[in-house]
C-alpha positions in Angstrom: 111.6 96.1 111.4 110.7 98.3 114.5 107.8 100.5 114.3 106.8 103.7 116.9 103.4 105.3 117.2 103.4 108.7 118.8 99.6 109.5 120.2 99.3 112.7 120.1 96.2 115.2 121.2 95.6 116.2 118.0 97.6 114.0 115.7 98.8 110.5 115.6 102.0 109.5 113.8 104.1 106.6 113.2 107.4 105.6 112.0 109.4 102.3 111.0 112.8 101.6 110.8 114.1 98.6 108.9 117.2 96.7 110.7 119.9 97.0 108.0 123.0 98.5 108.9 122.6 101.4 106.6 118.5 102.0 107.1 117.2 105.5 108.4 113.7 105.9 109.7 110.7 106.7 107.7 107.2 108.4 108.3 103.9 106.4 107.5 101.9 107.8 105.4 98.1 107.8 106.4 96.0 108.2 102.9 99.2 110.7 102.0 99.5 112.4 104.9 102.4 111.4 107.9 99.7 111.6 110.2 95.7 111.2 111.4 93.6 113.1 113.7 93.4 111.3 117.0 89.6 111.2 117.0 86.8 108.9 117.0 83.3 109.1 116.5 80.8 106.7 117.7 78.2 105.6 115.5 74.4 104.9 116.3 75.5 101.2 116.0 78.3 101.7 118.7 81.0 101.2 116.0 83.9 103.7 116.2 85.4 105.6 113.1 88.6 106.4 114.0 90.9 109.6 111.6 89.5 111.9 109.2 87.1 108.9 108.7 85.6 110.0 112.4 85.9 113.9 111.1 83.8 113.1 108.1 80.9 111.5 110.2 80.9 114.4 112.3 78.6 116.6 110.5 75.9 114.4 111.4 76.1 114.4 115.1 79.3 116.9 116.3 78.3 115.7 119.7 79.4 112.0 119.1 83.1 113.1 118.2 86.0 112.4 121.0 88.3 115.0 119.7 90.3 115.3 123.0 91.1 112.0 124.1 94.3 112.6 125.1 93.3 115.3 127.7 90.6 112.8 129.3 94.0 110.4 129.9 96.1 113.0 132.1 93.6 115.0 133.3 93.0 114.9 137.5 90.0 113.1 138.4 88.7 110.9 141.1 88.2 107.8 138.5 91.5 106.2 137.9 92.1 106.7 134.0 91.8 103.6 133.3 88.4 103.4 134.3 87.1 106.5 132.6 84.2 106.4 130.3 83.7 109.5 127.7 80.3 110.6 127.2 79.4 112.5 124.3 76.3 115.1 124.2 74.9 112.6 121.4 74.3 110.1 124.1 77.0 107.9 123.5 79.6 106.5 125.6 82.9 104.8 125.3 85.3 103.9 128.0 88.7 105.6 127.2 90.5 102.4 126.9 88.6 101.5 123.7 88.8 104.9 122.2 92.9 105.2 123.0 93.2 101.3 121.5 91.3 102.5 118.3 93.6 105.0 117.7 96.8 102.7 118.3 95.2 100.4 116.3 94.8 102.8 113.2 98.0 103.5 113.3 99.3 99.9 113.5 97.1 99.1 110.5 99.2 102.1 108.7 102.2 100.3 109.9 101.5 97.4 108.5 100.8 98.5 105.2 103.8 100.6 105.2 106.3 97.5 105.5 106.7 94.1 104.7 105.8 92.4 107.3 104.6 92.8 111.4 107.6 94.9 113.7 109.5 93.1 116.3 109.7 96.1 118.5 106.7 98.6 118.6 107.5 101.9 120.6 105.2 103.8 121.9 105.5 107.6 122.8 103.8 109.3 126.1 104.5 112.4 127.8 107.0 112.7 130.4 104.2 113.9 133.1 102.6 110.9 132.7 102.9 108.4 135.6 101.8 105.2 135.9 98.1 105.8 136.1 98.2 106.9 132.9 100.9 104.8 131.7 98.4 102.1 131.9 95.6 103.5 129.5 98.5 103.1 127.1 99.5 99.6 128.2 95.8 98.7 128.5 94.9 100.1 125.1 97.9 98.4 123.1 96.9 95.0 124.6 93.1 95.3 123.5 94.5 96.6 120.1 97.8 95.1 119.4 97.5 91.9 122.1 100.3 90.0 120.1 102.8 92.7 119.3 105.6 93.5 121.8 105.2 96.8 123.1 107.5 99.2 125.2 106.5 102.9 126.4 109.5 105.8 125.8 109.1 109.0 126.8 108.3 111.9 124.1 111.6 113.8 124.9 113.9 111.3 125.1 112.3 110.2 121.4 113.1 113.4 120.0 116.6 113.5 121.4 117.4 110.3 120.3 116.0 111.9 116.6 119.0 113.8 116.8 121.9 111.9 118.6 123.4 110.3 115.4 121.4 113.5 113.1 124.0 114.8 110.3 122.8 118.3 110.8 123.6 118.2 115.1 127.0 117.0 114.2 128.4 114.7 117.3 126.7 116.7 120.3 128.2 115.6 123.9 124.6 117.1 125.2 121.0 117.4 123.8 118.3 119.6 125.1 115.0 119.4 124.0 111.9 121.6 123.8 109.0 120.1 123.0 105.0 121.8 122.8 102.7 119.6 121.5 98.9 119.8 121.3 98.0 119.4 125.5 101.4 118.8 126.8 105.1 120.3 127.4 108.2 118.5 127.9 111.8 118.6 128.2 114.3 116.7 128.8 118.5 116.8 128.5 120.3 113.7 127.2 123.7 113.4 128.0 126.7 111.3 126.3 128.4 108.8 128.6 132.3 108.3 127.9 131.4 104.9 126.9 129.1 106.2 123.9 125.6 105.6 125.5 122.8 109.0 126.3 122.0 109.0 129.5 118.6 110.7 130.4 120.2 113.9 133.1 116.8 115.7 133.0 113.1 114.9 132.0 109.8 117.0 133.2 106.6 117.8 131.6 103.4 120.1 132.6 99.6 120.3 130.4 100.5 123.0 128.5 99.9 123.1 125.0 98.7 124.3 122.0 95.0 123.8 122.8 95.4 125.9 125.2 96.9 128.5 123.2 93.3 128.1 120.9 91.9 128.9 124.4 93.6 131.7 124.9 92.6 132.7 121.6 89.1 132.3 121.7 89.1 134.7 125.2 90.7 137.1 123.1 88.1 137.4 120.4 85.1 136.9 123.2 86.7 140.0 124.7 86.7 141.7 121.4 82.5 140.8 120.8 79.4 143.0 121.5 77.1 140.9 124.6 74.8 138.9 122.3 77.7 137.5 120.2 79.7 136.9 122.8 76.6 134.7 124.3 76.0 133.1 120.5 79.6 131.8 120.5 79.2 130.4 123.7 76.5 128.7 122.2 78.2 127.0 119.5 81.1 126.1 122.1 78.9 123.8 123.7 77.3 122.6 120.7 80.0 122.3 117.8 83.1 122.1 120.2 85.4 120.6 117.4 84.2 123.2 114.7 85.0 126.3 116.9 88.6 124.9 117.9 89.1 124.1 114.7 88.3 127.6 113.7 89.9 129.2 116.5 93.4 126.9 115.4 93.3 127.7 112.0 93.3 131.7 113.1 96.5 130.6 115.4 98.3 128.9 112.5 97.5 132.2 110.2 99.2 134.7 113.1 102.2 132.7 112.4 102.6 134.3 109.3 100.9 137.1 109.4 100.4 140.3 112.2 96.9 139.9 111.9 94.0 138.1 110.7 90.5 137.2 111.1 88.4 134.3 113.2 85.6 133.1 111.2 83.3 130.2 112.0 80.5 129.9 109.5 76.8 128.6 110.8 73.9 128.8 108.9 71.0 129.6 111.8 72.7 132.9 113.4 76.0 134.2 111.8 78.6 134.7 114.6 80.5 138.1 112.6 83.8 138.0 111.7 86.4 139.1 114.4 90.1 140.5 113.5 92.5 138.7 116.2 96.4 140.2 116.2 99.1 138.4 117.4 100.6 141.6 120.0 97.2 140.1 121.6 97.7 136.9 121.1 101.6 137.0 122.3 100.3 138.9 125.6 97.8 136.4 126.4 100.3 133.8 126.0 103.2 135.1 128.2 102.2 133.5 131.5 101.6 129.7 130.0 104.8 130.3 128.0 106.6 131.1 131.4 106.7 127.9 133.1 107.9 126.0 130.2 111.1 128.2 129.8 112.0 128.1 133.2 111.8 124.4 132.8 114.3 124.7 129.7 116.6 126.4 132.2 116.7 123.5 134.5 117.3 121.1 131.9 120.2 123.4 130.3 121.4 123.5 134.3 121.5 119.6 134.7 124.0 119.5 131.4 127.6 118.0 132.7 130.2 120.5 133.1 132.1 119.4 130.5 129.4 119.2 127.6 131.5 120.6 125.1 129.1 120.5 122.3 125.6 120.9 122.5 122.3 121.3 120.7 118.8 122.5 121.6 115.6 120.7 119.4 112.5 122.3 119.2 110.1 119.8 118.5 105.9 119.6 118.5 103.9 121.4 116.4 103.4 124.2 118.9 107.1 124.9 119.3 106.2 126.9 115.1 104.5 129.6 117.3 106.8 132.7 116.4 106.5 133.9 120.5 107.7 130.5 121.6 110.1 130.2 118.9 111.7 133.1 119.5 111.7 132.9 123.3 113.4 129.7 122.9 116.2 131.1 120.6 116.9 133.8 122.9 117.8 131.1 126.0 119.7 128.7 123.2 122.1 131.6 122.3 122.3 133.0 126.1 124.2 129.2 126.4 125.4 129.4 122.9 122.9 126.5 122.0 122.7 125.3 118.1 119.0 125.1 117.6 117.3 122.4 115.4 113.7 121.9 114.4 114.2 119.6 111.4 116.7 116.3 110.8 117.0 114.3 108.2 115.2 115.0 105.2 113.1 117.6 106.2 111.4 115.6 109.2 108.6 118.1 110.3 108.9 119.2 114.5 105.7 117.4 115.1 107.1 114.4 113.6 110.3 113.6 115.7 108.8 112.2 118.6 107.8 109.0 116.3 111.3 109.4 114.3 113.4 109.5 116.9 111.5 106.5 118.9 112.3 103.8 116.2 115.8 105.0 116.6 115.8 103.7 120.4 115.2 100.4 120.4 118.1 97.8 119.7 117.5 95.9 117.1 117.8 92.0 117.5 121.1 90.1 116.4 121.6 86.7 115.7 124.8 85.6 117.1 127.0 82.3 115.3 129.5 80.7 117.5 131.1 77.7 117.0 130.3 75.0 119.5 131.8 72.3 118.6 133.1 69.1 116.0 131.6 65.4 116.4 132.8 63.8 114.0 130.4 60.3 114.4 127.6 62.2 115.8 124.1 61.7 113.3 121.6 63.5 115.7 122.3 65.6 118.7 119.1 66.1 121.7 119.4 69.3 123.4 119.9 69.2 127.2 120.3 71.5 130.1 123.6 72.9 129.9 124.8 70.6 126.6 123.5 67.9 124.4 123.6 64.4 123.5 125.2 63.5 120.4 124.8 60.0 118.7 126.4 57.8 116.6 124.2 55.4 114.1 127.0 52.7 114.3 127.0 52.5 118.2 124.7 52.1 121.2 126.8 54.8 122.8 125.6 58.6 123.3 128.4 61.4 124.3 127.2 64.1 126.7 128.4 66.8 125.1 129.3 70.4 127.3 129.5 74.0 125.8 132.3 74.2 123.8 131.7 70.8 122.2 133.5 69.2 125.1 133.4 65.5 126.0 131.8 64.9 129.0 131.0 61.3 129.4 129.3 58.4 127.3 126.3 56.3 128.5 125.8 52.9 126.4 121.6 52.3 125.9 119.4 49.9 124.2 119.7 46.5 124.2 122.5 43.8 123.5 120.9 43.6 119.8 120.1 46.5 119.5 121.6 49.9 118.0 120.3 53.4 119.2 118.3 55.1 117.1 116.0 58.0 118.9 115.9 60.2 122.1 113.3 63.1 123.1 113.7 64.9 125.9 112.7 67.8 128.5 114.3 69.6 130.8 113.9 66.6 133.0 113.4 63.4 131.4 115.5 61.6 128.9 114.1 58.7 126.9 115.6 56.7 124.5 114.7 54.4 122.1 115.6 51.2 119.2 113.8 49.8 116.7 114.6 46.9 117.8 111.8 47.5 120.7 113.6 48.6 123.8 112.1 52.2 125.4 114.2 53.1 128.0 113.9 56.2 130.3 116.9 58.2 132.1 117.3 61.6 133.9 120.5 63.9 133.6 122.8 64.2 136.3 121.9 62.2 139.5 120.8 62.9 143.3 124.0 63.3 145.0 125.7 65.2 141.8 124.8 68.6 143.1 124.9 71.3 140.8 127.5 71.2 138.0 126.7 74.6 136.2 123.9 73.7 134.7 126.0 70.8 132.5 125.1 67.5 132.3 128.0 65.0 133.2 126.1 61.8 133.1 122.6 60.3 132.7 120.6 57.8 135.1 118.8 54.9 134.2 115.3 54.7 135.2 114.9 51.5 133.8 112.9 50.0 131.1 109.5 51.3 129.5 108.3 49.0 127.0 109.6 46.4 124.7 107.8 48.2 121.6 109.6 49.5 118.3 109.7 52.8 117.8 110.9 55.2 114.9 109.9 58.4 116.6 109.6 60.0 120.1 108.2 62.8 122.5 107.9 63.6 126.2 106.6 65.9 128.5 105.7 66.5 132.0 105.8 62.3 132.7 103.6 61.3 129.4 105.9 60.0 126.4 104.7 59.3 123.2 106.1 57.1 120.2 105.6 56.4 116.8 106.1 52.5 115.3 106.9 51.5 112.3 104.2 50.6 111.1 102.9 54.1 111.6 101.2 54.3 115.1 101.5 57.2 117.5 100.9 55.7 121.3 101.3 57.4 124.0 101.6 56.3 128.1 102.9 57.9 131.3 106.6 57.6 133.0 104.3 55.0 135.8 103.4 52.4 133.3 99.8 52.7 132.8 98.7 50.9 130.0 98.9 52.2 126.4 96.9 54.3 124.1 96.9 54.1 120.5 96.2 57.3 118.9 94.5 55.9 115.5 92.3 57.1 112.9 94.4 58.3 110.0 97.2 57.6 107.5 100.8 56.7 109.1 102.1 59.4 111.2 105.4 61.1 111.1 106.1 62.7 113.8 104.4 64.2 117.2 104.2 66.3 120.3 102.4 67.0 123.2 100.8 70.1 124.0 100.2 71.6 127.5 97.1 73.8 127.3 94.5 70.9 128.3 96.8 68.0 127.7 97.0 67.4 123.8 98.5 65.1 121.9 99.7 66.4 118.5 100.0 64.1 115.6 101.1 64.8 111.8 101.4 62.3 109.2 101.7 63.1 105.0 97.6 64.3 104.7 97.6 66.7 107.5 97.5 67.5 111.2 94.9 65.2 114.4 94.6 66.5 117.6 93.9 63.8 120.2 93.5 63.3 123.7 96.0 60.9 124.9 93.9 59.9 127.6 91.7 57.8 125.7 93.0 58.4 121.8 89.9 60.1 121.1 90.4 62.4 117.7 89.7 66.1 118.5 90.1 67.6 115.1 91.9 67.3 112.1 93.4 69.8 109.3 94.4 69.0 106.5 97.8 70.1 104.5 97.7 72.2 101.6 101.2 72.0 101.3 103.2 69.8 98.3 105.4 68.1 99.6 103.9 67.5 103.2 105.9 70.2 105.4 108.1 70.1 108.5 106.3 70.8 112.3 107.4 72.1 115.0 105.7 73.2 118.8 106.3 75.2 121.7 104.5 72.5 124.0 104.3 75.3 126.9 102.0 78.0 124.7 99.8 75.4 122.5 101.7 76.9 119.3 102.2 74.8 116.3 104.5 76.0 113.3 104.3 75.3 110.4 107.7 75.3 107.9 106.8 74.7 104.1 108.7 75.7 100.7 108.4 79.3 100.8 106.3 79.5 103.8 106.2 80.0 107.4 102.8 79.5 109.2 101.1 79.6 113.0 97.9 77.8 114.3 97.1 77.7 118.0 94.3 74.8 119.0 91.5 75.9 120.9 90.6 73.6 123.6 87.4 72.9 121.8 89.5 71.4 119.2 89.3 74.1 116.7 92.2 75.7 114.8 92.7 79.6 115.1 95.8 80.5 112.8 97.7 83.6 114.1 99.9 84.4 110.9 101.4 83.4 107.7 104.4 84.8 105.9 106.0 83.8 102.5 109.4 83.1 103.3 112.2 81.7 100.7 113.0 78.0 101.4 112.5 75.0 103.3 114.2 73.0 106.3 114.2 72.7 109.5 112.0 74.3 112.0 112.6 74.9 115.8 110.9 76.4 118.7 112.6 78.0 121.7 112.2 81.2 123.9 113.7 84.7 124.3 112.3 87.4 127.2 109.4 85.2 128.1 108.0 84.5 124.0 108.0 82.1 121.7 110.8 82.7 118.8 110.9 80.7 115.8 114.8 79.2 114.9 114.5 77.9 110.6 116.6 78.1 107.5 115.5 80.4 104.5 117.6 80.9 101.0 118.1 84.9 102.1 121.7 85.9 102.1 122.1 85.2 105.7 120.4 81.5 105.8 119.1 81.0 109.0 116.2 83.4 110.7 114.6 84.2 114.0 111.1 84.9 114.0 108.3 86.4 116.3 106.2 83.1 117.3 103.3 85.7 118.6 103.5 87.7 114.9 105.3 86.2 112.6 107.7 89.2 112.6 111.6 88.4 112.0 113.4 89.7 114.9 117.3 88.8 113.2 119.5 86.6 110.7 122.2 84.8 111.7 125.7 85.5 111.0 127.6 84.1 109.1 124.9 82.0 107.9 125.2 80.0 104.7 121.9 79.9 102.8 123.0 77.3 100.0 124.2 75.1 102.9 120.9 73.5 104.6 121.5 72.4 108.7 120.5 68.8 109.5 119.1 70.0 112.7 117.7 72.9 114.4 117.4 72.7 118.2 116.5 75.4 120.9 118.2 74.9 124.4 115.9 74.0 127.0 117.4 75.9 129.8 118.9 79.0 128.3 116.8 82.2 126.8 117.2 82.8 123.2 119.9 79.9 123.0 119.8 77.6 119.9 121.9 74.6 118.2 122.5 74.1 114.5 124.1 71.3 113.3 125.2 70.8 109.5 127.2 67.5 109.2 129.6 67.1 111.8 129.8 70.9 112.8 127.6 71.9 115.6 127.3 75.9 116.0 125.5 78.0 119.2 123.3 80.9 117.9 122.5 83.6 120.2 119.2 86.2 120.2 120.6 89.5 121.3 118.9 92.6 121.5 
């Protein structure tokens, strides 16, 4: 699922937009409304209310309300914006940062509830005046707010253009103006089709101009139209109730929409400020030379349209764009350039609304890409490698190095004279290999005068002999290797021979790994998981299962993350270095198998096998979001192994019998 927030000066939105084939975006509704004030009021206790939550508190203190966060963000100022505090009349403070992170985080909650599970894309909207100064409140905010959840800033035009580019109602537009007046900003932008399909961005400015200013505007209007001592009274309450009187002065806007004239009223109970009939010939007058800019910036965009733009449309968009001046200023230029004009797509999707609709629609959803590597028909267990794998026979003490495409590329014969090979682990540097018979061996791919080879392994090099010690189970890292014998015991040593350590203190283990963040060893055996340190063996901490039958483990040794793969269940835990557990997420999902760990743009993605149509999932190992499902995935056939390349981003291996297949995360 991807998700988009659009913060807006007066109102925040969101939308989410499932990945199937056939899914179209939808609003998120915020206690039944597709939106939320973006304020917050601080409370005596420094807490912040954030929505019509903050509105409601209000009345106690209107000094403690940040109604116009947005404008603090892009307005000049010597203070960096990242660095600005806003002080309320109430003596409160709050640096912007935290108020702007409240509000995304509002609207994430909303998200959340809104689908099944955490996005694996969150857009999120900004105006296209914005540099990076101000970029960075947003970037700022989302990580204080959302600090697992990948994030990626779009501009507010290009969002609403991209509402439109596949829109039954725009029909197939080679060119897409747009015309968008929010709250405190204007933008526009023209997207243009390339011959190969894809919208490049040909145009894209923005100015503050804005509805809020057109309250403004307003308000001088009726001070011009009040005797001395009420002009001074509503001064007064400007300072005092700023929220009430824009409020009041906004709702006398909305009403000259519809009607020639009507009446600004703000109701106070100490000195009543009268009545005062505003008309919109006024209103329009006032307007004219803020309205001026902005369509002379339309004209640029219209100019910057290739010559051979057949077809194209003109969105108004923002809720400011309703203003019948603006409106109809706008249509005058669209049918100058014979311009269809849109200001609704979909079902009825509101002006203000497209920014966060069209956002969702920009982001590439993740794919999940099946190849077929390759057959071995003798192979029982394969060991990822840089470049290929190792694939190994149970009735020989030879392993084939294995290229891309499943070819051949040499054999290497290991363990001793009695013995038959059962186990290998590896990094991206170390290979070591193991019998139950008791002979550890260790090896490196490739050798010192090989030179590169394409990142493909052609042969391995013997290192020479560990330990003569069973073992059933294996694990390295960075020069420490771990094993597991059969009677149960997880030791660990280093690659230079120092003596062993003997991780005890609990039932038989199964299986474990070693962790980077302060040198962990991880063990798991059929009551639960022990965190040691493989120094001295000491046991760290313990949890214990609540799973029936024990479940599968895997780690990303690189972040510290440990996952979890039970029936019907997917879980996270990160261990603190002071031994304690914090668990990041937990999602039901159908099945159980095998469990793998790899990486894709620099995070951790999750590689198991669920009983959904498509079988085999990737998941978000930072939220627990699922970014794709294979294709051509059989669920009712379960792989014997799940493995994630070692040097290659978002590369995996599944194997199910003798077929070995590549999966690819795309985006």
């Amino acid at each position: 699922m991807i998700a988009a927030i659009d913060f807006g000066a007066s109102a925040t939105k969101a939308a989410v937009l499932e990945e199937d084939a056939d899914a179209v975006p939808r609003m998120v509704r915020f206690a039944g409304a597709e939106e939320f004030p973006s304020a917050v009021y601080a409370t005596p206790s420094g807490a912040l209310e954030v929505g019509r939550r903050a509105l409601a508190q209000a009345g106690r203190d209107p000094l403690n309300l940040y109604a116009q966060i947005k404008r603090h963000v892009h307005a000049a100022g010597p203070v960096p914006p990242v660095d600005r505090v806003l002080r309320g009349g109430g003596g409160t403070s709050v640096p912007l940062v935290e108020a702007v992170a409240a509000v995304l985080a509002h609207a994430y909650g909303g998200v959340l509830a809104a689908a099944s599970g955490p996005p694996s894309r969150l857009l999120l909207t900004h105006p296209a005046e914005w540099g990076g100064p101000q970029r960075a409140v947003l970037r700022r905010a989302a990580a204080l707010a959302l600090p697992s959840c990948p994030v990626a800033l779009l501009s507010e035009p290009e969002a609403v253009a991209r509402a439109v580019t596949g829109a039954r109602e725009a029909g197939c537009p080679d060119a897409v103006a747009v015309f968008d007046l929010g709250a405190a900003t204007f933008d526009t932008a023209l997207l243009a089709r390339t011959p190969d399909g894809r919208w490049d961005t040909a145009y894209c400015q923005g100015r503050l101009a804005g509805g809020d200013d057109f309250d403004e505007l307003l308000l001088t209007v009726v001070e011009e139209s009040l005797a001395p001592a009420d002009r001074a009274l509503l001064d007064t309450l400007r300072d005092e109730d700023p929220y009430g009187v824009a409020q009041a002065a906004r709702a006398a806007k909305e009403e000259l929409s519809e009607d020639e004239e009507t009446w600004f009223a703000y109701e106070t109970d100490d000195a009543p400020l009268p009545d005062t009939p505003v008309y919109r010939d006024d209103l329009e007058e006032a307007l004219d030379p803020l309205l001026r800019p902005c369509l002379a910036a339309l004209e640029d965009a219209l100019a910057a349209a290739p010559a051979d733009a057949a077809q194209r449309v003109l969105v108004l968009s923002g809720g400011s764009s309703a203003v019948p001046r603006v409106r109809a200023a706008v249509e005058e230029i669209a049918a100058r350039h014979g311009l269809k004009v849109l200001s609704e797509v979909g079902s009825g999707v509101r002006p203000a609304h497209l920014a966060a609709w069209g956002a969702v629609r920009t982001a590439r959803p993740y794919r999940l890409h099946r190849t077929r590597w390759g057959t071995l028909p003798e192979a029982e267990d394969i060991t990822a490698l840089p470049g290929g794998a190792l694939a190994q026979s149970g009735s020989s003490r030879d392993i084939t190095l294995v290229g891309p495409g499943g070819a051949r590329r040499g054999s290497v014969t290991v363990g001793g004279p009695d013995g038959v090979h059962r186990h290998l682990a590896s990094d991206a540097a170390l290979l070591v290999s193991a019998t139950e018979q008791g002979h550890i061996e260790l090896w490196s791919p490739g050798g010192p005068g090989d030179g590169p080879r394409a990142g493909v392994t052609t042969r391995l090099v013997w290192h020479g002999s560990l330990w003569t010690c069973p073992a059933v189970a294996l694990a390295v890292r960075h020069g420490r290797i771990g094993w597991i014998t059969p009677a149960g015991s997880a030791v660990t040593t280093t690659t230079g021979r120092h003596p062993l350590v003997t991780l005890s203190d609990g039932p038989p283990a199964r299986g474990l790994a070693f962790l980077d963040p302060a040198d962990r060893a991880l063990v798991w055996s059929d009551d639960g998981l022990r965190l040691h340190d493989p120094r001295d063996g000491r046991t760290l901490s313990r949890l214990a299962w609540d799973d029936a039958p024990p479940p599968r483990v895997a780690v990303d040794a690189a972040e510290g993350l440990v996952v979890i793969r039970s029936a019907g269940r997917l879980r996270a835990l990160r261990p603190a270095v002071s031994g304690a557990w914090a668990r990041l997420w937990d999602i039901g999902l159908p099945g159980a198998g095998p469990v793998c760990v790899g990486r894709s743009e620099g995070r951790p993605v999750i590689l198991t096998h669920t009983t959904r149509p498509t079988g085999t999932v990737a998941v978000d190992g930072d939220t627990g979001a699922v970014l794709a499902d294979a294709t051509g995935s059989d669920p009712r056939r379960v792989p014997d192994q799940l493995l994630a390349s070692p040097d290659t981003d978002g590369s995996f291996l599944t194997r199910s019998g003798s077929r070995v297949d590549h999966l690819e995360l795309r985006s």
